[in-house]
C-alpha positions, 0 to 999 in steps of 0.5 A: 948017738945021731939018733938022740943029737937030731932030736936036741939039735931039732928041740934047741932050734925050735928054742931059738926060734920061739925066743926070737920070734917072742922078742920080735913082738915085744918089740913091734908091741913096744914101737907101735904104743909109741907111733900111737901116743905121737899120733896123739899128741895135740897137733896145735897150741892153746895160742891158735884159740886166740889167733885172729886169723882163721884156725880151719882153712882149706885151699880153694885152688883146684890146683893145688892138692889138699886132703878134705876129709881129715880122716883121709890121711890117716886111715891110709897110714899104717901103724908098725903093727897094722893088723893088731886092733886096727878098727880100734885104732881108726875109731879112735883116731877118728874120735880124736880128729872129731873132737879136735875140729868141733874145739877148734871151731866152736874156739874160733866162734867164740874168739870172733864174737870177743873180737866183735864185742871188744871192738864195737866201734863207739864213733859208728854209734848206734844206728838203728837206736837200739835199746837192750832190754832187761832179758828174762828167759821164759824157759830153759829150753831155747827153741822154747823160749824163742817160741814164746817170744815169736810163734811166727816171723810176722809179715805186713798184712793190708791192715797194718799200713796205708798208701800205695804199697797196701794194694800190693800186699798178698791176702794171705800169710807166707803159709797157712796156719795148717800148714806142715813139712817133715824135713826143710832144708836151709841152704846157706851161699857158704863157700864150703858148700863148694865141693860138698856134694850136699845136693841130693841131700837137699833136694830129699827135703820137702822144701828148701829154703834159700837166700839172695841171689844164690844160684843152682845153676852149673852148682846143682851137685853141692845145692841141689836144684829144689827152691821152695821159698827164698828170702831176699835182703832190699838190696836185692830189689833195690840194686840194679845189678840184680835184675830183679824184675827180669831174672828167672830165679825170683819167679814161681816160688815164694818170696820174702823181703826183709829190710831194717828199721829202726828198733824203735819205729813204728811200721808206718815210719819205717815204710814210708823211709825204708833203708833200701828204695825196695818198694818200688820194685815190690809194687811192679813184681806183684802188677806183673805177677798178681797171684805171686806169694810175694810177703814183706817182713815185719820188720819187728822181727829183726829186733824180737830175734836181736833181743832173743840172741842178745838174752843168751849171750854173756856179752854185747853183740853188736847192734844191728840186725840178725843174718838171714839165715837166723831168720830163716831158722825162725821163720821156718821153725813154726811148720817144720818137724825138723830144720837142717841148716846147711854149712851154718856151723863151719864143717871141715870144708871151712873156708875163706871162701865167702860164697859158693857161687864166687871165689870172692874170699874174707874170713869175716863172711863166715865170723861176722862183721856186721851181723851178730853172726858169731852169736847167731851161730853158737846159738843154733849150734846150742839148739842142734840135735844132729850127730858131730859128724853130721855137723863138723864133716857133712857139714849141716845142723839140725833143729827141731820144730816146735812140734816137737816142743814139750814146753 
């Protein structure tokens, strides 16, 4: 008998044991689908699409702990059932955060250039008279359309104005007809370049374009070290505080100014009552530094680039200039293969942050307040070839050069 009940008693237990054990992953099955479906559950309200403050801000204090990279938190989360299809569950968390970032930013672009149209001041009138013209895309490609609109951001040559600023000019364009670069970097003064560590991305360009007086000093591990050409607003010559003529940061490389006109003037009235006194400036640099490629934007191009933003989009944007970084776009796109734009489009690093280099904080740096910045950004976004992790977590663009237009 004993020899018959060990075996019974062995096989029940091995029953029990197996029921228990199939019970207990139905279960854990059971929990983990529902952690799943709270996870991804939307973590925001339709009504943050129409907020006017800012969806994806970042604390800036060093002090305080803030988790950047959105991913961060929940890869170091483990779901009840953790070792069951975990590279799926992370890649699809991972998409899902994607996705979320790219709609809230691309919502809030839009939102700021509703905001900015709506609220046109019609009291601050027009100041620079500007005149929309009935616009006619040439192609439906944008990069296309902008080409046949402005093969180059044309800078004043000798022949085009008289006085004493024409013996200042330089001989030669700001690059040759021959000339060619592979990749360029356009590095914005964004705050969320701070903590980026974009800087030895930026020095592998083979030029590097930057704006105003942004430093790479004591910020060389978020913006490099590299400056090839630096395009500078009027204020930058024309204001004291700058010390233009005796920094070192506007030496040795290649230089361009631009200042606003009126849309309708002619190059001549324009130089001979400028919005900003640069002049003055520009003609003592270029006695000190004779051989500097020191160039003066025509400031036609502001408005040929005006004309070009307000053609793609389905509302007034505002009538003032373009932002230098849209000009940078446009002045490098007739020479290099591919112009990445860094922290154009706000990444998961947004910030109110406006500069990299102060702590001076606005929402308005990064959405716009006087230039059609919002417009400007959607545009390029419309134009970007890069992966959304390269523009929403690394923080840059990318767009072709017209050497690679098949127009």
């Amino acid at each position: 008998m004993r020899s018959v009940a060990f075996p019974v008693c062995l096989f029940l237990n091995v029953m029990l044991f197996g029921m228990c054990g199939y019970m207990y992953l139905l279960w854990l099955q059971y929990w983990h689908k529902i952690w799943v479906q709270k996870q991804h559950e939307p973590e925001y309200e339709m009504s943050d699409f129409r907020r006017n403050e800012a969806i994806i801000e970042y604390d800036d204090d060093p002090s305080v702990q803030v988790t950047r990279n959105l991913l961060k938190e929940e890869k170091n989360k483990k779901p009840p059932l953790s070792f069951l299809h975990r590279d799926a569950y992370v890649g699809e968390i991972a998409a899902t955060r994607l996705n979320m970032l790219k709609t809230k930013t691309i919502s809030r672009l839009r939102q700021a250039l509703f905001d900015e149209s709506n609220n046109i001041d019609p009291e601050l009138g027009n100041p620079y008279g500007v005149q929309p013209k009935e616009f006619k895309s040439n192609h439906d490609n944008l990069q296309c359309d902008l080409y046949s609109r402005l093969k180059t951001a044309k800078t004043l040559r000798k022949s085009d104005i008289s006085g004493r600023i024409r013996d200042a000019i330089p001989p030669n364009d700001i690059f040759s007809n021959t000339t060619t670069f592979n990749n360029c970097a356009i590095v914005t003064s964004a705050g969320s370049l701070h903590h980026s560590n974009l800087g030895t991305f930026i020095d592998s360009h083979d030029l590097v374009l930057r704006f105003n007086n942004a430093p790479v000093q004591n910020h060389e591990n978020d913006v490099g070290t590299k400056t090839t050409v630096r395009i500078l607003n009027s204020q930058i010559l024309s204001k004291d505080e700058f010390q233009f003529l005796n920094s070192s940061m506007y030496k040795n490389i290649t230089l361009l100014v631009w200042d606003p006109s009126n849309y309708s003037a002619t190059t001549q009235q324009w130089i001979e009552n400028p919005e900003h006194n640069f002049l003055e400036s520009y003609v003592k640099y270029m006695s000190k530094y004779p051989t500097s490629n020191f160039q003066i934007l025509d400031p036609s191009v502001l408005w040929l680039l005006w004309d070009f933003i307000q053609g793609h989009t389905s509302i007034k944007i505002k009538p003032n200039p373009p932002s230098s970084g849209f000009l940078g776009i446009a002045l490098l796109l007739p020479y290099c293969s591919t112009v990445n734009v860094m922290e154009y489009i706000p990444s998961q690093r947004a910030t109110q942050r406006c500069h990299y280099y102060s702590k001076k904080s606005d929402p308005l740096c990064t959405y716009g307040v006087w230039h059609p910045l919002a417009a400007e950004k959607l545009i390029a976004l419309a134009m970007n070839t890069a992966t959304d992790n390269a523009v929403f977590y690394d923080g840059y663009i990318s767009i072709p050069g017209y050497s690679k237009l098949s127009c």
